[in-house]
GULORO-454630 format. One record per residue (C-alpha): residue number from 0; residue in three letters; chain; x, y, z. Coordinates in Angstrom, 3 decimals, padded with zeros to 6 digits. Layout:
N
<r><num>NUM</num><residu>Ala</residu><chaine>A</chaine><u>X</u><v>Y</v><w>Z</w></r>
...
//
This chain:
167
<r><num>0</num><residu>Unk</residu><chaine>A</chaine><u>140.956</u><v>019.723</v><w>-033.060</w></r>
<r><num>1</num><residu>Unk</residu><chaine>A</chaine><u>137.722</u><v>018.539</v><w>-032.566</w></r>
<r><num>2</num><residu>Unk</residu><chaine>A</chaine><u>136.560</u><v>014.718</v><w>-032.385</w></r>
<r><num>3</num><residu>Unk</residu><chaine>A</chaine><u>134.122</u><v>013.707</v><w>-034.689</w></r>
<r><num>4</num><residu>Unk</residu><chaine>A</chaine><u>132.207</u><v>009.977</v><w>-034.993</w></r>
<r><num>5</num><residu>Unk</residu><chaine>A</chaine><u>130.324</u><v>009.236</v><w>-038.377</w></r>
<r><num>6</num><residu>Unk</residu><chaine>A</chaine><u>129.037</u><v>006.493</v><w>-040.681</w></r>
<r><num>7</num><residu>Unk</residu><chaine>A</chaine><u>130.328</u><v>006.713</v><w>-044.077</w></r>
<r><num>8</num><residu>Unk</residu><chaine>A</chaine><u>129.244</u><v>004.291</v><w>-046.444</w></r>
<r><num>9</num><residu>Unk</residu><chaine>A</chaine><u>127.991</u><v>001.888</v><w>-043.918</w></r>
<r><num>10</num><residu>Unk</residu><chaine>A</chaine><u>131.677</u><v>002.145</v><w>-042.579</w></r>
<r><num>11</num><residu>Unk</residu><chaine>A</chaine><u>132.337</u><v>003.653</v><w>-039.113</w></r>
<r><num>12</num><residu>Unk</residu><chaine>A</chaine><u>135.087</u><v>006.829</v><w>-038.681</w></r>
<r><num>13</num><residu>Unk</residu><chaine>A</chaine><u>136.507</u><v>008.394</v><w>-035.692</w></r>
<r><num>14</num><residu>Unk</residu><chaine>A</chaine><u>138.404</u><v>011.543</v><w>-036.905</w></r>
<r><num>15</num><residu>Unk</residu><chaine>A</chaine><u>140.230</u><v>014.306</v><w>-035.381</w></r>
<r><num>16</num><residu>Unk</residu><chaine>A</chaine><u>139.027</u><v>017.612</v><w>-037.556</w></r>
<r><num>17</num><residu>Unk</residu><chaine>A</chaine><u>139.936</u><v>021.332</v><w>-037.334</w></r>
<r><num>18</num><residu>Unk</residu><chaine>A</chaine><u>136.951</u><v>023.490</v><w>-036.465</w></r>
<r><num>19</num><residu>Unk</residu><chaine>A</chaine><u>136.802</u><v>025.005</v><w>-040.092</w></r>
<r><num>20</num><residu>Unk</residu><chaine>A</chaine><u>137.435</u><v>022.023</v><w>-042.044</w></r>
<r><num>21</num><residu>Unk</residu><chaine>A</chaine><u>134.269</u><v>021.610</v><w>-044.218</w></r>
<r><num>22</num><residu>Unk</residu><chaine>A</chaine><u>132.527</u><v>018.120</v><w>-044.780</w></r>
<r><num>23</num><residu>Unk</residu><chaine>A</chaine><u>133.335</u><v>018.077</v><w>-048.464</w></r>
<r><num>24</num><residu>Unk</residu><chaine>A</chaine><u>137.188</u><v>018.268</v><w>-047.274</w></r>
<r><num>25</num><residu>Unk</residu><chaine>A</chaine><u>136.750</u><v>015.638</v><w>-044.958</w></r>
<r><num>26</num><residu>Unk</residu><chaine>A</chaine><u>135.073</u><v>013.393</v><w>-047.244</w></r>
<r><num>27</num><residu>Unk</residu><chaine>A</chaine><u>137.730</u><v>014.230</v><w>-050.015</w></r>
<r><num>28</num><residu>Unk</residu><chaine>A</chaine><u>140.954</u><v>014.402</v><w>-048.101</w></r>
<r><num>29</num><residu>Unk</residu><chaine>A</chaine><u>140.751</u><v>012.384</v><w>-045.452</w></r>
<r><num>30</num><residu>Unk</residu><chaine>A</chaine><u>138.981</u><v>009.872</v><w>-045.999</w></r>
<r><num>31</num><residu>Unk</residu><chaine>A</chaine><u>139.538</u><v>009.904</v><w>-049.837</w></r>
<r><num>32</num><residu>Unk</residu><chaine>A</chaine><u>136.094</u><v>009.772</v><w>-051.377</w></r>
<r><num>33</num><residu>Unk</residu><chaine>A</chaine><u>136.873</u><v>011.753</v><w>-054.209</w></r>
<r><num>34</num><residu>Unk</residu><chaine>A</chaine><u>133.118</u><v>011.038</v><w>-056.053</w></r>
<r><num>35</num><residu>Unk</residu><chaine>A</chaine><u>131.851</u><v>014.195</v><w>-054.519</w></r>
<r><num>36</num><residu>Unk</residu><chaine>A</chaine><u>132.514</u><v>016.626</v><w>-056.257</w></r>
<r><num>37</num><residu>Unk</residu><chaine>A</chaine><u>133.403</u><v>020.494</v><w>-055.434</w></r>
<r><num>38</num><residu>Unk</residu><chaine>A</chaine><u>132.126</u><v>022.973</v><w>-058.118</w></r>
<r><num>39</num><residu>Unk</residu><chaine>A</chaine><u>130.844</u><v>026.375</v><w>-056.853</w></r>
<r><num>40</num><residu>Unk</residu><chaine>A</chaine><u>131.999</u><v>026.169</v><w>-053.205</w></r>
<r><num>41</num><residu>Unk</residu><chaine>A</chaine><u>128.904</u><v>027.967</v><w>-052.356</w></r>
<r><num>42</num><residu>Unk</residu><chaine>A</chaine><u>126.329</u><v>025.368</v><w>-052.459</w></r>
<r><num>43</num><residu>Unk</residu><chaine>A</chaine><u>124.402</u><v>026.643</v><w>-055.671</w></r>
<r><num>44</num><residu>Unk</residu><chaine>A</chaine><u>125.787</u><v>024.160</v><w>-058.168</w></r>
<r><num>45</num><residu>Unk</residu><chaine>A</chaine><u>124.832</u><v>020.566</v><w>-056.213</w></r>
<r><num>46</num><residu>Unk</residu><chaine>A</chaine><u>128.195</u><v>018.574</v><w>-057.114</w></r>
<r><num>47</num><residu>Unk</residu><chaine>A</chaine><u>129.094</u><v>018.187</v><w>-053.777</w></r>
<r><num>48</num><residu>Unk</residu><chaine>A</chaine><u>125.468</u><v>016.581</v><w>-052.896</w></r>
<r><num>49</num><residu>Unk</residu><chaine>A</chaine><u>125.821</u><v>013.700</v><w>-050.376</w></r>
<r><num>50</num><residu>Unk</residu><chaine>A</chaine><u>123.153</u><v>012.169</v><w>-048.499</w></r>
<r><num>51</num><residu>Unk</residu><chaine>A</chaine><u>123.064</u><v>012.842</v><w>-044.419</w></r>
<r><num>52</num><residu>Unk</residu><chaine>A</chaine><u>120.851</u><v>011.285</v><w>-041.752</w></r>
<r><num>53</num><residu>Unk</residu><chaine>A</chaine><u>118.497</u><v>010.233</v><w>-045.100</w></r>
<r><num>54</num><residu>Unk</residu><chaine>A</chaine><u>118.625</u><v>013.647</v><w>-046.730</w></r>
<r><num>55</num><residu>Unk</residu><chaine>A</chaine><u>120.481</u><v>015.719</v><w>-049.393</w></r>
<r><num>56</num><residu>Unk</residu><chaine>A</chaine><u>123.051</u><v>018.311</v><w>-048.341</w></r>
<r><num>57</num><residu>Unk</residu><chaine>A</chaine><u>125.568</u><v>020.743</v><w>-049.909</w></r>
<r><num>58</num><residu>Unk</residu><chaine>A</chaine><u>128.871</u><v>018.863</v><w>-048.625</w></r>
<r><num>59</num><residu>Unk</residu><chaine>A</chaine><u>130.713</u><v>022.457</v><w>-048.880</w></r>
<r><num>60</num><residu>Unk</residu><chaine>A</chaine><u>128.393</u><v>024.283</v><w>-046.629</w></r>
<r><num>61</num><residu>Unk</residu><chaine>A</chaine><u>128.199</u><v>021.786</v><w>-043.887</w></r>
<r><num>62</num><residu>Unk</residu><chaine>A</chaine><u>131.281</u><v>021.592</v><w>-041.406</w></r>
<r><num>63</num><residu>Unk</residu><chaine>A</chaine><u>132.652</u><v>018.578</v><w>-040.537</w></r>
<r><num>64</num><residu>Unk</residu><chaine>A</chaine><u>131.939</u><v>018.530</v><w>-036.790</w></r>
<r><num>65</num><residu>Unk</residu><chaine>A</chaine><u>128.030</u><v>019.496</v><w>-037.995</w></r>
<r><num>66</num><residu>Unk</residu><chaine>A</chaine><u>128.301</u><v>016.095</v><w>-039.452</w></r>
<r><num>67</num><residu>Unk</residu><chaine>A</chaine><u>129.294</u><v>014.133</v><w>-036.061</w></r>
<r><num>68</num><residu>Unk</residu><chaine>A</chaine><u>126.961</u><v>010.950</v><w>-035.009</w></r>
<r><num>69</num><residu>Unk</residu><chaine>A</chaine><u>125.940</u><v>011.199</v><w>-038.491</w></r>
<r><num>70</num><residu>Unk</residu><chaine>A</chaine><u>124.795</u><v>008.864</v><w>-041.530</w></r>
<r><num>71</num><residu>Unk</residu><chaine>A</chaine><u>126.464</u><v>009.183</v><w>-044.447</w></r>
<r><num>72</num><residu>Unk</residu><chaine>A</chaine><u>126.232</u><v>007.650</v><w>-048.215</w></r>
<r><num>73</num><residu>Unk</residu><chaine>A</chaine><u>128.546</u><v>009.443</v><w>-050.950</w></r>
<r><num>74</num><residu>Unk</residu><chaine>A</chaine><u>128.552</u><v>007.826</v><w>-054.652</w></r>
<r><num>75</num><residu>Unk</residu><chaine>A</chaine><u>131.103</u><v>005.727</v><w>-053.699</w></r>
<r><num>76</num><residu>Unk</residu><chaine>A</chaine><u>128.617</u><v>004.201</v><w>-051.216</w></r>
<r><num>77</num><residu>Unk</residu><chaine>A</chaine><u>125.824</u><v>003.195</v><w>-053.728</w></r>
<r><num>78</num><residu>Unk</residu><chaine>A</chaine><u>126.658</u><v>000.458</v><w>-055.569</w></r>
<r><num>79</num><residu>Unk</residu><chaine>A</chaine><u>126.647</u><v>-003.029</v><w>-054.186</w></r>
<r><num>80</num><residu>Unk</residu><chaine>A</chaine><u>128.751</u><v>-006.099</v><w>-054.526</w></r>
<r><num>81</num><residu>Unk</residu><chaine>A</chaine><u>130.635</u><v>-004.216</v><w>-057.370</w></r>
<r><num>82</num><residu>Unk</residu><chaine>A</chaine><u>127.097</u><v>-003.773</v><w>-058.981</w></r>
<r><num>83</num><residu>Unk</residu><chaine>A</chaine><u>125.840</u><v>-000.646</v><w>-059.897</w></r>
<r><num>84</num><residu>Unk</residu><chaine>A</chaine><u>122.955</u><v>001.137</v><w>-058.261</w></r>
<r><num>85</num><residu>Unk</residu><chaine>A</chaine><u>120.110</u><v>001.095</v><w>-060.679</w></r>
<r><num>86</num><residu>Unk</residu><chaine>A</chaine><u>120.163</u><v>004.855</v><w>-061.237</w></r>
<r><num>87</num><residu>Unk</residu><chaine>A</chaine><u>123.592</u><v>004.384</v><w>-062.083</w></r>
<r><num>88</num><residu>Unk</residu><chaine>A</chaine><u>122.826</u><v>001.729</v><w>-064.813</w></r>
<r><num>89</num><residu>Unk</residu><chaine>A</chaine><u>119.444</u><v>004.293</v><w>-065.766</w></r>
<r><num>90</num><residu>Unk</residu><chaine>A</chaine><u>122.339</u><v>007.134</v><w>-066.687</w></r>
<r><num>91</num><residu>Unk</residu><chaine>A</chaine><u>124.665</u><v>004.697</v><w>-068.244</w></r>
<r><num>92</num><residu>Unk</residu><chaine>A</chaine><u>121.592</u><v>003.326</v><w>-070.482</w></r>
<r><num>93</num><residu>Unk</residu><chaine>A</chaine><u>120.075</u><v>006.463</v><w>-071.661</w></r>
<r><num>94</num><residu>Unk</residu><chaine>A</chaine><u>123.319</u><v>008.397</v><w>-071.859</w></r>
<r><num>95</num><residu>Unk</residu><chaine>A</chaine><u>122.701</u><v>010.682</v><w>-068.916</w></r>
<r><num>96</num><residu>Unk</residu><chaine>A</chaine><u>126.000</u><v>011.220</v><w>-068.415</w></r>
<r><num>97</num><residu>Unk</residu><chaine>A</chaine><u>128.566</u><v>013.485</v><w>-070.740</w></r>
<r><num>98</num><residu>Unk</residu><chaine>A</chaine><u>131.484</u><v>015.271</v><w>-068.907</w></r>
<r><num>99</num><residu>Unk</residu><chaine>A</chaine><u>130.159</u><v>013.106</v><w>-065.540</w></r>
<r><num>100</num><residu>Unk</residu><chaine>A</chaine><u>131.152</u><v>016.189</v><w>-063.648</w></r>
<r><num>101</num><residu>Unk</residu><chaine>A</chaine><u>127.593</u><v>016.821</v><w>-061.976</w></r>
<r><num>102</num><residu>Unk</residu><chaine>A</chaine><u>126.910</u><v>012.782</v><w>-062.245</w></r>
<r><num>103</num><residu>Unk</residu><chaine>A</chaine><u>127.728</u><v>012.125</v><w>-058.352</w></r>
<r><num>104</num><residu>Unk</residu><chaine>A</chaine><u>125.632</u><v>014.905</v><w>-057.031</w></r>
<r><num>105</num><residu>Unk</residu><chaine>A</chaine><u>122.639</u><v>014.501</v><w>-059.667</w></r>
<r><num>106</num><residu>Unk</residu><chaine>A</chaine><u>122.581</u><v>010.603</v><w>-058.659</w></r>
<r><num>107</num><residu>Unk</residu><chaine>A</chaine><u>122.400</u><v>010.961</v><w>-055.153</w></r>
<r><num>108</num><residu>Unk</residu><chaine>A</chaine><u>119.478</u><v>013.296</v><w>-055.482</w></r>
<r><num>109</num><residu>Unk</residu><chaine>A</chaine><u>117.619</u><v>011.014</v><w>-057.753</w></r>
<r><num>110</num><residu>Unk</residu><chaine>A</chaine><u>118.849</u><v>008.315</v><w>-054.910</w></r>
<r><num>111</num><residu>Unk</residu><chaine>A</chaine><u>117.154</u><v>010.508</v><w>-052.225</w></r>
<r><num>112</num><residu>Unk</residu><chaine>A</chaine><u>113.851</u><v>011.470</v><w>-054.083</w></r>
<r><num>113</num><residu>Unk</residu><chaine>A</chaine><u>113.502</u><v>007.438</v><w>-055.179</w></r>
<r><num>114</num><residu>Unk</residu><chaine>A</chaine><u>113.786</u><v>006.756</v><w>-051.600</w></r>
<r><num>115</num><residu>Unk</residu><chaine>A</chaine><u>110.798</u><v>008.841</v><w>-050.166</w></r>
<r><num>116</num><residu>Unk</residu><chaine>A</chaine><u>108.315</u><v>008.366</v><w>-054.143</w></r>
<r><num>117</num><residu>Unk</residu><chaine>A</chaine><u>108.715</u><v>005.146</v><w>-055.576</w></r>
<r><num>118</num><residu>Unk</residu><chaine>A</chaine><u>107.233</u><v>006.560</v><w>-058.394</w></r>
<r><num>119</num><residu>Unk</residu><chaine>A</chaine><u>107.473</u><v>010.096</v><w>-058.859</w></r>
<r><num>120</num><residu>Unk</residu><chaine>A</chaine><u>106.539</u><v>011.912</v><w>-062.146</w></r>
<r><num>121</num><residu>Unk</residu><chaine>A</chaine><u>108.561</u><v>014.424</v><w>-064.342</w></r>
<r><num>122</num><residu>Unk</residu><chaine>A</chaine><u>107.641</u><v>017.314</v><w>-062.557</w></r>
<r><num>123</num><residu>Unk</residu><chaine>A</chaine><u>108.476</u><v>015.633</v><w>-058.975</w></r>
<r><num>124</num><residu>Unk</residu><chaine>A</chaine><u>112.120</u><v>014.331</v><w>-060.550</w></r>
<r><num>125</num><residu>Unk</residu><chaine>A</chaine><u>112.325</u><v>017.942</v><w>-061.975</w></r>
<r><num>126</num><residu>Unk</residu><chaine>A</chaine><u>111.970</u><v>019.222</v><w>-058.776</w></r>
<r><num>127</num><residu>Unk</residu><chaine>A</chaine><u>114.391</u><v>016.614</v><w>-057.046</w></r>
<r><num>128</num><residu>Unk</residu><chaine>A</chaine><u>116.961</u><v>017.082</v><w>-058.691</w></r>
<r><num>129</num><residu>Unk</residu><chaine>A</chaine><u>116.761</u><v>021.233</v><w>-058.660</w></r>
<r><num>130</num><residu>Unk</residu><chaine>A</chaine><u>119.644</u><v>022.016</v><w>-056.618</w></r>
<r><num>131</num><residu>Unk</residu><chaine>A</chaine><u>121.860</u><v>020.026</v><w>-059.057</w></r>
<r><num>132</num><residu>Unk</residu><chaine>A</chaine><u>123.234</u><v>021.896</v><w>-062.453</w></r>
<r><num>133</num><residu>Unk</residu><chaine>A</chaine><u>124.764</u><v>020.778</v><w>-065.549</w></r>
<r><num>134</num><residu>Unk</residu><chaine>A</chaine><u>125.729</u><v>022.567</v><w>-068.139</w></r>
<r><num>135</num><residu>Unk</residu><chaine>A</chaine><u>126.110</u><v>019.595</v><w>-070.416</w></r>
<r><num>136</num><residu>Unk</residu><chaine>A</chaine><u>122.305</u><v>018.247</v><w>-071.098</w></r>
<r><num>137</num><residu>Unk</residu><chaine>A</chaine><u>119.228</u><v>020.134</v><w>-071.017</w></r>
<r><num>138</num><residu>Unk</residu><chaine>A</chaine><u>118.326</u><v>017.646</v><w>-068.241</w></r>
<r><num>139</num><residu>Unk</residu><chaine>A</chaine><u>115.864</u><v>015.939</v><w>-070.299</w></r>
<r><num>140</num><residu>Unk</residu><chaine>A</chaine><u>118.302</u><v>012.297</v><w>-070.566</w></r>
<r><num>141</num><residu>Unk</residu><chaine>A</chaine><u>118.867</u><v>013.026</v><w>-066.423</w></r>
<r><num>142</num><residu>Unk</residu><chaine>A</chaine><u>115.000</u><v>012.971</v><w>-065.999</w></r>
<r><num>143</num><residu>Unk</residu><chaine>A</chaine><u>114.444</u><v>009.597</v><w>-068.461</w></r>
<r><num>144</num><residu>Unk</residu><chaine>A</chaine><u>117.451</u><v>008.117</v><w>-066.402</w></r>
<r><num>145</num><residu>Unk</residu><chaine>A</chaine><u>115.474</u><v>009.055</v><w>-063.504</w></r>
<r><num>146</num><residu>Unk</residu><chaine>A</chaine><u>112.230</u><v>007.410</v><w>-065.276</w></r>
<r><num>147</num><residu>Unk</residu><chaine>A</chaine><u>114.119</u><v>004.278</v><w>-066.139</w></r>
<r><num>148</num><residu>Unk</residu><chaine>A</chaine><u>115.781</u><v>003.910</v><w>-062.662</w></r>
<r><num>149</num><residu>Unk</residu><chaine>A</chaine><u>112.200</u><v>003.928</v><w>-061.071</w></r>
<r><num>150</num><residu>Unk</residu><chaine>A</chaine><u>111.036</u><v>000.636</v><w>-063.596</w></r>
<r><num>151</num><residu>Unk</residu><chaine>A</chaine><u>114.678</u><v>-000.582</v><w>-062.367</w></r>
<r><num>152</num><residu>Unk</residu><chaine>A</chaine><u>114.171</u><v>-000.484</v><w>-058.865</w></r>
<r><num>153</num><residu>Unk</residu><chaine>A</chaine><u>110.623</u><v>-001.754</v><w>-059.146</w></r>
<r><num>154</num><residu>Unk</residu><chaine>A</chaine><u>111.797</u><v>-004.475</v><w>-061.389</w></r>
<r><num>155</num><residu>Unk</residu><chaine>A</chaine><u>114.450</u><v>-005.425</v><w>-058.753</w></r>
<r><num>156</num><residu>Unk</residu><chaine>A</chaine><u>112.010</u><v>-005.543</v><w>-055.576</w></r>
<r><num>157</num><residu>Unk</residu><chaine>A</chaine><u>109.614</u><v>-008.044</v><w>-057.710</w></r>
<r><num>158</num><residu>Unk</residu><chaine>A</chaine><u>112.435</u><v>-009.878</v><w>-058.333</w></r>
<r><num>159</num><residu>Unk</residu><chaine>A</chaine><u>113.362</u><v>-010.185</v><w>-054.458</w></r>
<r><num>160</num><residu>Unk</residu><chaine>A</chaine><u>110.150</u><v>-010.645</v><w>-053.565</w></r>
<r><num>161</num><residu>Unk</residu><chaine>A</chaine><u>109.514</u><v>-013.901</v><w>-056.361</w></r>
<r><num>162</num><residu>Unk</residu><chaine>A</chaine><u>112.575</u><v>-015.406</v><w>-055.392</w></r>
<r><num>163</num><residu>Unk</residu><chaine>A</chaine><u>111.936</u><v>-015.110</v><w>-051.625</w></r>
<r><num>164</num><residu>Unk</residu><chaine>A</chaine><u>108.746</u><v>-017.626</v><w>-052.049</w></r>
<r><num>165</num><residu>Unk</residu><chaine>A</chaine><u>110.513</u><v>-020.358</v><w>-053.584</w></r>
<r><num>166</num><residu>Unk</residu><chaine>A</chaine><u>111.935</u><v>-023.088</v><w>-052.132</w></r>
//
């Protein structure tokens, strides 16, 4: 057994893990954040996509003690005051999301590229979100989402910053 200290969520752990447990496991079954996803076990499918140390990462090819003194934000971890995330209200809206299977992964990769391009166009959100596969949509209602969540976000930081200059 092997020690491990991480931030999950904004919520410090101190586990004990086996050597082969994977991260997706620990995430999962442990500490029961069961929005991630496992699909291909390989990391070829992206439904296990988390975000670690401010980037994304195949939860099932990343071993638990890989992820110790690490930062790290699963679905679950998104949303805010029992408000969604804006890219979660972007799906929602323009019906992004049918069996919701790939929804977890897909969001925190569109979470991750919104992060580093404020603005990104189709092409950047295209290539963003290209380690994440559905076999529901033919992506186009994912990249709109994407579109929409971008207006959202901006929307929300005028908002913040209006409100901060009034008395």
């Amino acid at each position: 057994m092997i020690s491990i200290h991480l931030m999950v969520n904004n919520q410090e752990y101190h586990v004990e893990v086996e050597e082969d447990l994977r991260l997706i496991d620990l995430l999962r079954e442990k500490l029961m954040l069961t929005g991630t996803k496992e699909g291909c076990g390989e990391g070829e499918c992206g439904a296990c996509t988390i975000i670690m140390d401010g980037k994304t990462v195949n939860s099932c090819l990343v071993m638990a003690f890989q992820a110790d003194g690490s930062r790290i934000t699963t679905i679950e971890g998104i949303s805010k005051d029992g408000e969604l995330h804006p890219i979660q209200q972007a799906f929602l809206d323009v019906g992004a999301v049918q069996c919701g299977f790939c929804t977890p992964g897909m969001v925190l990769s569109a979470k991750a590229l919104l992060d580093e391009s404020q603005d990104p166009d189709r092409q950047q959100i295209r290539e963003g979100i290209s380690g994440n596969l559905c076999r529901c949509t033919g992506y186009n209602k994912i990249i709109d989402a994407i579109v929409l969540a971008s207006s959202y976000i901006k929307e929300g930081q005028k908002d913040e910053t209006s409100s901060s200059g009034r008395a």
